[in-house]
N, C-alpha and C positions, 0 to 999 in steps of 0.2 A: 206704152204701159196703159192697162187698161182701168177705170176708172173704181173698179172693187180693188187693184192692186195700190193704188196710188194711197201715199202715206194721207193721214189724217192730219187737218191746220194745223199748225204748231201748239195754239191754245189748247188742241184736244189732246194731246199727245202725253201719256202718263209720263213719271216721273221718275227717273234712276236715281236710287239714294244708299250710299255708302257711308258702311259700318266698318269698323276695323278695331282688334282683338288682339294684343291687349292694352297695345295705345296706340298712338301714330308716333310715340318717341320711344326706341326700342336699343335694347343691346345685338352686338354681336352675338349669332349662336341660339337665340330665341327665335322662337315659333312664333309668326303674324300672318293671322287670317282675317283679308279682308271680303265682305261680305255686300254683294249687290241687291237690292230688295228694289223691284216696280210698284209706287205707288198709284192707284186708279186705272183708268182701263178694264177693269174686270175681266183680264186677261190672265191665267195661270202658266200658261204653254211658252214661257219664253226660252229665248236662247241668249247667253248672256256675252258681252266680250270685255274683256278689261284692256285697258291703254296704257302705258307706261310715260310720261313725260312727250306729251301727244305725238308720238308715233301713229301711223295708221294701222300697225299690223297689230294684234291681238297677244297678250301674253298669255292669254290663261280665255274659255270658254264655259268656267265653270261657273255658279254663282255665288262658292266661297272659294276664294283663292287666296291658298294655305303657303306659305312659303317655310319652311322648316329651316334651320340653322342658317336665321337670315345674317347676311353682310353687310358692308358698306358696298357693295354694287347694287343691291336693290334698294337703295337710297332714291327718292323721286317722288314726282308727283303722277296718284295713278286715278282713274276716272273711268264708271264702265256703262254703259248698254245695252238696252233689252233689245230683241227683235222676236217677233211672234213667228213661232217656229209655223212654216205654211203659208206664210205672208211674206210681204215688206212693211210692213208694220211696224213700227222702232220707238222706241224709247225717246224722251229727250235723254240729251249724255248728261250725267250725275258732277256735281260739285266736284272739284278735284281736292285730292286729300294729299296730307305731304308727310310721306314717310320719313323719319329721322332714325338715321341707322346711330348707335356709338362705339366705338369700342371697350366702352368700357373700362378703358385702364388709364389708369396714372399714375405719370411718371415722371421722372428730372430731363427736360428737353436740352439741361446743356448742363453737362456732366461735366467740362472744364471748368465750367462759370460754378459749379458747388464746389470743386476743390479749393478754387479760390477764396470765396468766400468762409469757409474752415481754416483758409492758409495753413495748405499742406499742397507739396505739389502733385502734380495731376501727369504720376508716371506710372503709364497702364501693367507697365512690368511689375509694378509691386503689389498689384491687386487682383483677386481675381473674383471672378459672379458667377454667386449662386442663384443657380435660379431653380425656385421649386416651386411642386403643382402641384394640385388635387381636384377632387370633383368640387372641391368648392371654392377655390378660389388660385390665383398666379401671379408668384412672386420673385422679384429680383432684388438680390443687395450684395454688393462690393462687398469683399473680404480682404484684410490687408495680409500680405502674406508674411507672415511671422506672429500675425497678431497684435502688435503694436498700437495701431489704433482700431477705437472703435467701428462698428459695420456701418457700414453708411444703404438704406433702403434707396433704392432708385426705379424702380415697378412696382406696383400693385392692380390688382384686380379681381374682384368675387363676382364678375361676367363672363369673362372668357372662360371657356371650356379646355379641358384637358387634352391637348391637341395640338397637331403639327403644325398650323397656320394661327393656333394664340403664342405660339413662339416665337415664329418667326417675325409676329408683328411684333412682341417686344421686345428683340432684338434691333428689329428697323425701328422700334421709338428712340429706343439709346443709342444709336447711332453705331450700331458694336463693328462694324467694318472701319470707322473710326480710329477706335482703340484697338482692336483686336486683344481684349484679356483672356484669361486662361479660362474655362470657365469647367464649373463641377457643377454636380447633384446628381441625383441618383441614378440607378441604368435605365429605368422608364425614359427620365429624361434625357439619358446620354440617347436614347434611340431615336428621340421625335430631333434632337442636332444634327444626327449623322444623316435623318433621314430613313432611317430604317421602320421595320412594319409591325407595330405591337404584337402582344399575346405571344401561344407558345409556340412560336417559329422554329424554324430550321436552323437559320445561322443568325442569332441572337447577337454576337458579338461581335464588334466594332472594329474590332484589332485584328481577328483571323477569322477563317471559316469553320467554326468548332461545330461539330453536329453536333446539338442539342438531344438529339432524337436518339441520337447511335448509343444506347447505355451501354452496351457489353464494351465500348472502347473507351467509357470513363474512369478515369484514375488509373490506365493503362496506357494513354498513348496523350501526346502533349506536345506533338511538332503537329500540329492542324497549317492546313497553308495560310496564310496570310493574304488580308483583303488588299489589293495591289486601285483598287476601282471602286467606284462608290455610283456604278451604272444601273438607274432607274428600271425595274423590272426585273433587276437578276439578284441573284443572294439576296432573298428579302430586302432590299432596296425599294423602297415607295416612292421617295421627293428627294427633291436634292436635298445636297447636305447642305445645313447652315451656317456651319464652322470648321473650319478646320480639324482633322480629327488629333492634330499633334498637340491641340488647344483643351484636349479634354482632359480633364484632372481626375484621377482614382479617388474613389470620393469615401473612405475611412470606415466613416461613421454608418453607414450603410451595407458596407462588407460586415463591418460588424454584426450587424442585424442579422444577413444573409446568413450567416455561419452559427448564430445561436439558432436561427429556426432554422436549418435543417439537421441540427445537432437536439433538441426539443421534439422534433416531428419523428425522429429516430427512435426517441423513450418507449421502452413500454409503459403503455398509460396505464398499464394496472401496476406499475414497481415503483418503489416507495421513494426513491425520485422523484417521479411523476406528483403523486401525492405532496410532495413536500415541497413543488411549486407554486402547487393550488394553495397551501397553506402559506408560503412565501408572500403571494401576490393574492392576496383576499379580493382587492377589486377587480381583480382580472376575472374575466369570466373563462369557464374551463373550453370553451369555442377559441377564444382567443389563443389561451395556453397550448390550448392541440394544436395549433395554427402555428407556435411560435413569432408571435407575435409580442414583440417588446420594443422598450424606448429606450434611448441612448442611457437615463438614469437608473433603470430598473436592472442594467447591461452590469454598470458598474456595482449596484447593491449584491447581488448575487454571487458576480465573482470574488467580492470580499467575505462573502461569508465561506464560515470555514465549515459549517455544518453538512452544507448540499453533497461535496463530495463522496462525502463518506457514506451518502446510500445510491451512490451509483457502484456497478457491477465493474469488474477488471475490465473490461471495453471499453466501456462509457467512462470510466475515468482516467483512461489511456485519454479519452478524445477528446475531455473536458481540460483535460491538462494542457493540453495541446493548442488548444483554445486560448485559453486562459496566458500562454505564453508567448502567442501571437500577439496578443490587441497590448501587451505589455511590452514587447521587444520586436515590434514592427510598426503596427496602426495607429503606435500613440507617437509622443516625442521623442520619443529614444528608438533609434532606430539599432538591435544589438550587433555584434561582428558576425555574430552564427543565425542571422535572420533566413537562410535559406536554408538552413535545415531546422529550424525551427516552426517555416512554411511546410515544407517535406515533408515532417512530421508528422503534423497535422493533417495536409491530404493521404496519409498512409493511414491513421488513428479512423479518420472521417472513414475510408473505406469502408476497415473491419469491420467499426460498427454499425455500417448501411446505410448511411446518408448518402440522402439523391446528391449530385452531384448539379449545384446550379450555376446559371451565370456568374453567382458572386466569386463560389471556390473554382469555376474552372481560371478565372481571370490570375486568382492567387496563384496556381496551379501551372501558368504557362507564361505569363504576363510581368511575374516580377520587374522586370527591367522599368518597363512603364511607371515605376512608381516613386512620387520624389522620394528625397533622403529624408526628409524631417517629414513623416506624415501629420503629426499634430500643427504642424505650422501650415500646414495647405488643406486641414480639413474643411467638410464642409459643417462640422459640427455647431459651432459660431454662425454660422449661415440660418441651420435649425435653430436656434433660441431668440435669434434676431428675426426672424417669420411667424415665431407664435406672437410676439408682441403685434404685429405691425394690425 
């Protein structure tokens, strides 16, 4: 090596100093970019290398190295280097910095040992978890099945993001291979269980291969084949499944929903219906109401009123009825003797008056068998008013 090529004494040798954005103690699923800067030298033209837990190979060449929806595998300590591009020229290597991944959630690490301590015992068949999600935060709590006792919370987390691997960590915190309980929430969530591939896919459901897509054969045909496999890459299949699919519970309260908004999105928004929603729900904004968008209590305010029907048209109060005699003699406690024609019903009424045909009602539609006997006793409604507290 020739003596222009040969590094400069270590005294002279500028300085690598790392930044990092927006701490070194971070969640799962957040963004950290750390950042290399050469101090002295009077050198601009460098090239940069970062090190991971002193490895010699490089992770990254950039001079901010940005890691997106970081984990617990980029957990370490990391350290980087300049070299003068056109030289050998180098850096000293910079302070080493210690990235602290968390995940963010918590939760009861010994679900026998809280039964105990409530002294009630700890038999997974009489409970089952709900676990719900949103963009802002991921939640689980045992429901006793009958209702009997109160919910007991055992996850939380306003880090983890809405997604197939914040699941399936907090399934792996609770031990849930364990217990194996039954577990409900809504079909979002039934999807990231089974494993399946958000948004608006193809074969959306869990239980068969229903085309979502095929309109001209909804509310016409209802022997769809049946999902026999749960093999990653086919039928919208993403990951494996988390849980058993015989473990997923029809989750009530949610169908409910489904079936008012696509029963709401059907209105004509200029007929006095429509009108007498917005008047109904003063806080609702009319975005929301086109949307059909409502809450498990706004569900039941409506149906008690005896005014609404009376300015829907001979369709719409064919399908409102229809409605209205499901979530009373199916969805709730009482499960009636004529609940399958009073399902029937309904997907004929739903037809007429041109409601898209969703996940929720194809489920009603093919699926009855899957559903317990006492739906109020295995809802996840109890689950929702136990998660807005937490």
């Amino acid at each position: 090596m020739s003596a222009a090529t040969l590094p400069s004494p270590a005294e002279k040798r500028p300085r690598a100093v790392v930044s990092i954005e927006p701490d070194d103690q971070v969640f799962s699923g957040e963004t950290v970019t750390l950042r290399c800067d050469i101090q002295g030298g009077g050198v601009s033209n460098w090239q940069y290398s970062w090190y991971k837990d002193g490895s010699s190979t490089p992770v990254s060449n950039e001079q901010q190295y940005s890691i997106s929806s970081v984990t617990e595998s980029h957990r370490g300590t990391y350290t980087c280097r300049g070299t003068e591009r056109g030289t050998s020229r180098y850096s000293h290597t910079s302070d080493a910095v210690t990235l602290t991944v968390s995940d963010g959630l918590c939760f009861c690490n010994n679900v026998a040992g809280l039964f105990e301590a409530i002294c009630i015992t700890c038999n997974p068949n009489d409970w089952r978890l709900f676990i719900d999600s949103s963009c802002k935060s991921l939640k689980a709590v045992l429901l006793h099945n009958g209702n009997k006792y109160p919910s007991l919370p055992v996850a939380h987390s306003v880090h983890l993001k809405e997604e197939y691997t914040s699941v399936k960590m907090l399934l792996g915190a609770l031990k849930y291979d364990e217990y194996g309980w039954e577990v409900i929430g809504d079909f979002k969530m039934v999807s990231f269980l089974m494993g399946l591939q958000g948004g608006f896919t193809k074969y959306p459901c869990f239980i068969c291969l229903w085309d979502s897509r095929d309109t001209k054969a909804h509310y016409h045909r209802r022997d769809w084949p049946q999902r026999t496999e749960f093999t990653v890459g086919k039928n919208n299949v993403k990951w494996e499944p988390l849980v058993d699919p015989r473990k997923v519970l029809m989750p009530p309260l949610h169908i409910k929903l489904g079936l008012i908004k696509q029963f709401v999105r059907a209105l004509d928004k200029e007929s006095r219906a429509f009108s007498y929603l917005q008047d109904f729900f003063p806080k609702l904004s009319e975005a929301k109401i086109k949307a059909g968008v409502f809450v498990g209590p706004q569900i039941k305010k409506i149906i008690e009123c005896s005014e609404f029907p009376k300015k829907l048209n001979r369709k719409e109060r064919a399908a409102w009825n229809s409605f209205v005699a499901v979530v009373r003699g199916f969805l709730g406690n009482h499960k009636y003797e004529n609940y399958v024609q009073l399902v029937q019903t309904l997907i004929k009424n739903y037809a007429a008056m041109g409601c898209r045909m969703s996940l929720k009602i194809h489920i009603l539609d093919a699926h009855l068998d899957k559903f317990k006997e006492n739906m109020g006793a295995y809802s996840e409604e109890q689950g929702e008013r136990s998660t807005r507290t937490l």
